[in-house]
N, C-alpha and C positions, 0 to 999 in steps of 0.2 A: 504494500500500500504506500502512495505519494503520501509528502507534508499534508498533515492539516494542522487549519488554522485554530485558536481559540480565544474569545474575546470576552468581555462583560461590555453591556453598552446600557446608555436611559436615552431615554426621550421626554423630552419637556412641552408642552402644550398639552392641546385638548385631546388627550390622549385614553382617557378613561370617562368609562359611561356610552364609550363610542366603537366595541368590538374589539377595540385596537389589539390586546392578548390574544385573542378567537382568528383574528387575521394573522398574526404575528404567529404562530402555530399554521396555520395553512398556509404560508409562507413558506415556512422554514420546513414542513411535512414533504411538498412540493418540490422542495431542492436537496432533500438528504440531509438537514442540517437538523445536529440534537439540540438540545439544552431546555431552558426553563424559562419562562417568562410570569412577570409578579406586576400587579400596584406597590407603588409606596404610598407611605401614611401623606406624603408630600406632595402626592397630583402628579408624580411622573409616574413609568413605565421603567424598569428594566430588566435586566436579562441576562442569559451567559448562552455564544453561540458555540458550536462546533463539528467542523465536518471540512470538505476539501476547499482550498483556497479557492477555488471558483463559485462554491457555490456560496459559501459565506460572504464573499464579495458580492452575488446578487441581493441577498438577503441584507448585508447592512445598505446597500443603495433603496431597497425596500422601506428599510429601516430611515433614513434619512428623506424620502423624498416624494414614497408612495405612503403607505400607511392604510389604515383604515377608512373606508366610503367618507366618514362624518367624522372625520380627526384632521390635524393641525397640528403640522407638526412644525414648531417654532427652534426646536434644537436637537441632535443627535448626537450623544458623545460615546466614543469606544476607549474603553481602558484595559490594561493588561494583556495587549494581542502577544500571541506568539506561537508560535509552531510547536506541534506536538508530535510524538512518532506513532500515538496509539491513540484510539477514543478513550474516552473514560465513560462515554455517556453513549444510551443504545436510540432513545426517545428525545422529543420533544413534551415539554408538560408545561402546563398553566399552572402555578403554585396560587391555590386561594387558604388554604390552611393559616391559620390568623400564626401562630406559632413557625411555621415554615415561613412566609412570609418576613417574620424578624430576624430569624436566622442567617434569612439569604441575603436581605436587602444592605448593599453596601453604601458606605459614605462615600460623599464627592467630594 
């Protein structure tokens, strides 16, 4: 298996209340890419992506520029990318678990 990539990203705008996780998973289902996407307590969106550099390069332009029908997206930031030799992750998942959700959600 080629590099894959691995990232955490948020999105800031009207991003919730608006499918944007339900898209952000048909997204990412569509192009092979794993990981998780959450709300924060803060009105953003984030996530951790991971799968092959091409396809996570579609999914963050997604991530940046398409979004959901009824979303707005005012910023897209990626933090921590870097190449990996193996997945760690099989799935893509919507974390709504109040508990998982604090776990996962990172500081900016």
């Amino acid at each position: 298996m080629g590099s894959l990539k691995k990232l955490n990203f948020e999105v800031c705008g009207r991003v919730q209340g608006v499918f944007f996780r339900k898209h952000t998973k048909k997204t990412c289902d569509k192009h092979g890419v794993a990981g998780w996407v959450l709300n924060t307590k803060g009105g953003t969106v984030q996530g951790l992506l991971e799968g092959s550099q091409q396809s996570v390069s579609k999914v963050k332009n997604w991530l940046k520029s398409v979004g959901s029908p009824k979303s707005k997206i005012d910023k897209c930031t990626f933090y921590n990318e870097c190449t990996v030799d193996t997945k760690s992750l099989t799935q893509f998942s919507i974390i709504t678990d109040k508990t998982e959700v604090e776990r996962r959600t990172f500081k900016t």
